[in-house]
C-alpha positions in Angstrom: -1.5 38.8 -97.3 -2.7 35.2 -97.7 -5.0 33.7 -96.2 -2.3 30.9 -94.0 -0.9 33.9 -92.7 -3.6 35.8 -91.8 -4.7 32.2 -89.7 -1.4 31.9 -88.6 -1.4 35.6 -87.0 -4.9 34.7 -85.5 -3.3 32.2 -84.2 -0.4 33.9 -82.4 -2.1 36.6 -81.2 -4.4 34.3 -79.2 -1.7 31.7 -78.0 -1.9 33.9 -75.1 -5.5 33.9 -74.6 -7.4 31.9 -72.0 -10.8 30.6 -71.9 -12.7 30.2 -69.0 -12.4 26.8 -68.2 -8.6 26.9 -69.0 -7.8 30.5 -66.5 -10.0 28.3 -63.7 -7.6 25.5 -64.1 -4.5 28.4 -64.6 -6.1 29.9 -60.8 -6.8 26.9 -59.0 -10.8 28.2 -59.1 -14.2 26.9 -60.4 -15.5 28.6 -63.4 -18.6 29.5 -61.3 -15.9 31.9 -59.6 -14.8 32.8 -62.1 -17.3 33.7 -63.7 -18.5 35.6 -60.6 -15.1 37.6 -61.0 -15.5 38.2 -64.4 -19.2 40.0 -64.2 -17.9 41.9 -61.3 -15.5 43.0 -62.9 -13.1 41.9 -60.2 -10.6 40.4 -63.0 -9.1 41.3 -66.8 -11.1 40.3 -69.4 -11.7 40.8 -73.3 -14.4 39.9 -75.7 -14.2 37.8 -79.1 -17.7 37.0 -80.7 -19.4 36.8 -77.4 -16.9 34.7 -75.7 -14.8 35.8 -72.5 -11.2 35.5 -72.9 -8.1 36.5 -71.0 -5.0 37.9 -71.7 -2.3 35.5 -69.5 0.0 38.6 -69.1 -3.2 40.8 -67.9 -3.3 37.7 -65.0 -0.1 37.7 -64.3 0.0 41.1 -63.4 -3.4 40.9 -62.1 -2.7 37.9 -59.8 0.9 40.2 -58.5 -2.0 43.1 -57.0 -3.2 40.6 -55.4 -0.6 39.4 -53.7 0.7 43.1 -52.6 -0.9 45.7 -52.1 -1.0 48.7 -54.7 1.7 50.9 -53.1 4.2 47.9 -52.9 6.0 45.8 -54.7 6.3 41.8 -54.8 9.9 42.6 -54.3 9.1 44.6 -50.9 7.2 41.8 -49.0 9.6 39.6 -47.0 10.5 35.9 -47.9 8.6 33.8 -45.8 10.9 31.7 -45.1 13.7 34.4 -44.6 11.5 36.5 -42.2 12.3 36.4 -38.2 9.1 34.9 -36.4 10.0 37.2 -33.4 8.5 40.0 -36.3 5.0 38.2 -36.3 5.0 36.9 -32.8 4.9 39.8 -29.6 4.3 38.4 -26.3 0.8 40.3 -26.7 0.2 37.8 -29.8 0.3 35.0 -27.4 -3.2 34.0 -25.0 -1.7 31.2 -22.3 -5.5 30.5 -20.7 -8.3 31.2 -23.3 -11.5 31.6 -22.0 -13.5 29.9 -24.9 -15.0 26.6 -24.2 -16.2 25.9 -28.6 -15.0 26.0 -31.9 -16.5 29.5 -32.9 -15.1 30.9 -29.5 -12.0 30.1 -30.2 -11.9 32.3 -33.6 -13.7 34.9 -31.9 -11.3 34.9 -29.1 -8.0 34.9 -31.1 -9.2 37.4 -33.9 -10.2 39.8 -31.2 -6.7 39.7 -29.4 -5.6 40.7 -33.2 -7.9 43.5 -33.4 -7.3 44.8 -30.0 -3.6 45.1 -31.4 -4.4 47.2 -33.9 -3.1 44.2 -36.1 -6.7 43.7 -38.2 -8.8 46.1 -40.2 -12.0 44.4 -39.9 -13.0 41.9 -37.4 -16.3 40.4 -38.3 -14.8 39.6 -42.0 -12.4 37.6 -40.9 -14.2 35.6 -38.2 -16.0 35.1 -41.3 -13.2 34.0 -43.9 -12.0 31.7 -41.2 -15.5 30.1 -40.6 -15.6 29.5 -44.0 -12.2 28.0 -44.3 -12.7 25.7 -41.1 -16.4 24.7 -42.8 -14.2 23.2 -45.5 -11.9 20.8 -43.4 -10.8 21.1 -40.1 -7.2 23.0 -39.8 -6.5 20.6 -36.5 -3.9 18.0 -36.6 -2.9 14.9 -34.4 -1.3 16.1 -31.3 -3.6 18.9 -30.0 -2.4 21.9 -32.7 -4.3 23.6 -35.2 -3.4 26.2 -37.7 -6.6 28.8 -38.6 -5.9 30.7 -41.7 -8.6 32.1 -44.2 -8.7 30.8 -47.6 -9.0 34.7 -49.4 -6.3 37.4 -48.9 -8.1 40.6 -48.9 -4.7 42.5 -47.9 -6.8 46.1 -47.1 -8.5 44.0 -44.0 -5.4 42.8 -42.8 -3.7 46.1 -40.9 -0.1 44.3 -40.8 0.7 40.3 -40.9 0.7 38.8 -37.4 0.6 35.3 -35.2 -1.9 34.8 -32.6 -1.0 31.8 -30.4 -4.0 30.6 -28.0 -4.2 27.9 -25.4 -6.6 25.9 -24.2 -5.9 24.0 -20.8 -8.5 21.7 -21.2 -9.3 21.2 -24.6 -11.7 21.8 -27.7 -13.2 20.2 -29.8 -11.9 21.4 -33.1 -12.6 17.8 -35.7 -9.2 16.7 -35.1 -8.0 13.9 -37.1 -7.5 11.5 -34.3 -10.7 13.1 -32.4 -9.3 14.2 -29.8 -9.7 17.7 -28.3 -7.2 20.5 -29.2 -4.9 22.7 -26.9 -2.7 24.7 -29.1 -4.4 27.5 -31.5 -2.2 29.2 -34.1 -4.3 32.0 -36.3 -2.6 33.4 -38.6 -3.5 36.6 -41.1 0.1 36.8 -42.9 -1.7 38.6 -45.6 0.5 37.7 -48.2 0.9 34.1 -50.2 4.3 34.7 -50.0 4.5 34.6 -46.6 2.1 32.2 -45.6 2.8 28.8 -47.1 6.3 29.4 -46.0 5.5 30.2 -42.5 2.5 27.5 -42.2 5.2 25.1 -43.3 7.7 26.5 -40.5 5.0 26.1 -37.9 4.2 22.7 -38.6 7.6 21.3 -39.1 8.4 23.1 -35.6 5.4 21.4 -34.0 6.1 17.9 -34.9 7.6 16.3 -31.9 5.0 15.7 -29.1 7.7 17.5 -26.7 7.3 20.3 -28.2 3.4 20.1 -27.6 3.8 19.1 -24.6 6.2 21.9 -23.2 4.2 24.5 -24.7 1.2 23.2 -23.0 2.8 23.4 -19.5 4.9 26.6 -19.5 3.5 29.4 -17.4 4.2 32.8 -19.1 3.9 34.2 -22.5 7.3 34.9 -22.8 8.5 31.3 -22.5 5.9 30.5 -24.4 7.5 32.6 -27.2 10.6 31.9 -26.3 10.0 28.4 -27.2 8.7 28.4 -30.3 11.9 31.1 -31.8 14.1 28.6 -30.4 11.9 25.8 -31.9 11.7 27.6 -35.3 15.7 28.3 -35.2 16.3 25.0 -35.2 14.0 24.6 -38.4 15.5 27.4 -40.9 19.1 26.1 -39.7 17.6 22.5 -40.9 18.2 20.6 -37.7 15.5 17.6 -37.5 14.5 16.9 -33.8 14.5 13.5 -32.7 10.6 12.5 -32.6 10.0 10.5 -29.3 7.8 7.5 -30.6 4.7 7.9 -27.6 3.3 11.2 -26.5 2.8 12.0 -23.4 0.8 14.4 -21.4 2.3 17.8 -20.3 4.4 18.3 -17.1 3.5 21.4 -15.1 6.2 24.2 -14.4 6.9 24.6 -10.8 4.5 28.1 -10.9 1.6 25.5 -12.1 2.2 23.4 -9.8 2.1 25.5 -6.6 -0.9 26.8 -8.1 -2.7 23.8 -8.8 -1.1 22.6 -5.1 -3.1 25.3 -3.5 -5.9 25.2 -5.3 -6.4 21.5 -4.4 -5.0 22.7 -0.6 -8.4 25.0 -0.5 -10.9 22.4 -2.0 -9.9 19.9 0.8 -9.9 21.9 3.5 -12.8 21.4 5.8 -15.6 24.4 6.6 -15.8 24.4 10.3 -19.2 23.0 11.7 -21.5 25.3 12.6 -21.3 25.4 16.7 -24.5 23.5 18.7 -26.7 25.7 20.2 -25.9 26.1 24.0 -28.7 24.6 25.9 -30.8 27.3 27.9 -30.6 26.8 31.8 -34.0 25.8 33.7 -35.3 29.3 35.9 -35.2 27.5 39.7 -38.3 27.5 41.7 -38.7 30.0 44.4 -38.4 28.0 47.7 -41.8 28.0 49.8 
């Protein structure tokens, strides 16, 4: 065989082959990661004169375990965009008057209600993968909302996907774009890829109009909290675009809040009765001489 065909075998045979810089650009990683990976042996890799290279097929298939897990297949996880959010989203998913007062609270909070479900493997790791995410760049938005997510999808820590849905009455501070505080929390450990971009994008598209916001910030009960956001998410996957009001405006109480709130302000005004003044003791009379 001559030696231009030999070259031009070579040359085939590693059309397929990636360096390192070139499968960091291919996985949207930095070659520190990657390289990190690579000594763990964490990722498919071959050796040519010293140099690590990668077989682009070996990724492929490599990058599909990662996605699923290893009794599945990609074809078994739902379409994100397909899947019913009344799957993700029980009424237990949903905390209408959350106790944490910071940032780290609220994660704590939310990932707890998951694990109390039975709906996360492992707690601490992803209080940790969603620190790490928020350290990055805030998840708030304008209009009170955020959406937590963790930036690794370790599929064995995540027991089944799920929505947790936290409110705040009055606020967080979360680094919001416009700086103000936060009311709405949406955490969500989808597991897969192929569910989560889809479903982020849902979310957000659902929450655009600030009377959305603004009813799920009044409402009362779980339930119509859910109830809300299938009917808002409906309207989404059947394409219908909600008229956005220009100005938002603050929340309107259901008539339960406002009875409570009523009373509450009823009790705070009512007066404690003054303490009564002592009776003044009667003078003993003087024995007549």
């Amino acid at each position: 065989m001559r030696a231009s065909e030999l070259m031009a075998k070579k040359q085939g045979s590693d059309a397929q082959l990636l360096t390192i810089h070139e499968l960091a650009v291919y996985l949207h990683l930095d070659e520190a990661t990657v390289n990190k990976l690579v000594a763990n042996g964490k990722i498919p890799a071959i050796q040519l004169e010293r140099q690590w290279r990668f077989k682009k097929a070996a990724i492929d298939e490599w990058i599909e375990q990662q996605l699923v897990g290893d009794d599945e297949s990609f074809t078994d996880v739902p379409d994100g965009m397909k899947l019913p959010l009344e799957d993700l989203l029980p009424d237990q998913a949903i905390i209408t008057n959350m106790r944490a007062n910071t940032a780290l609270g609220v994660i704590e909070e939310l990932a707890a209600r998951a694990y109390t479900n039975g709906w996360l493997a492992d707690k601490p790791w992803f209080v940790g993968a969603v620190v790490e995410r928020e350290s990055l760049a805030s998840t708030a938005m304008e209009g009170g909302v955020a959406f937590l997510h963790t930036r690794a999808k370790d599929k064995g820590k995540i027991a089944r996907p799920f929505i947790i849905v936290g409110r705040s009455w009055t606020g967080i501070p979360f680094g919001a774009p416009d700086g103000n505080p936060t009311y709405l929390f949406f955490l969500l450990g989808l597991k897969y890829d192929r569910l989560h971009l889809p479903i982020l994008g849902r979310l957000a598209r659902a929450l655009r109009n600030p009377a959305t916001i603004a009813k799920l910030r009044s409402l009362s009960s779980p339930d119509q909290v859910r109830a809300l956001l299938l009917k808002e998410d409906a309207q989404v996957r059947a394409g219908v675009v909600p008229e956005i009001q220009a100005a938002a405006f603050k929340p309107k109480l259901d008539r339960t809040l406002r009875l409570r709130a009523i009373r509450r302000l009823q009790a705070a005004k009512k007066p404690e009765p003054e303490p009564a003044a002592p009776k003044a003791k009667k003078r003993a009379s003087k024995p007549k001489a």
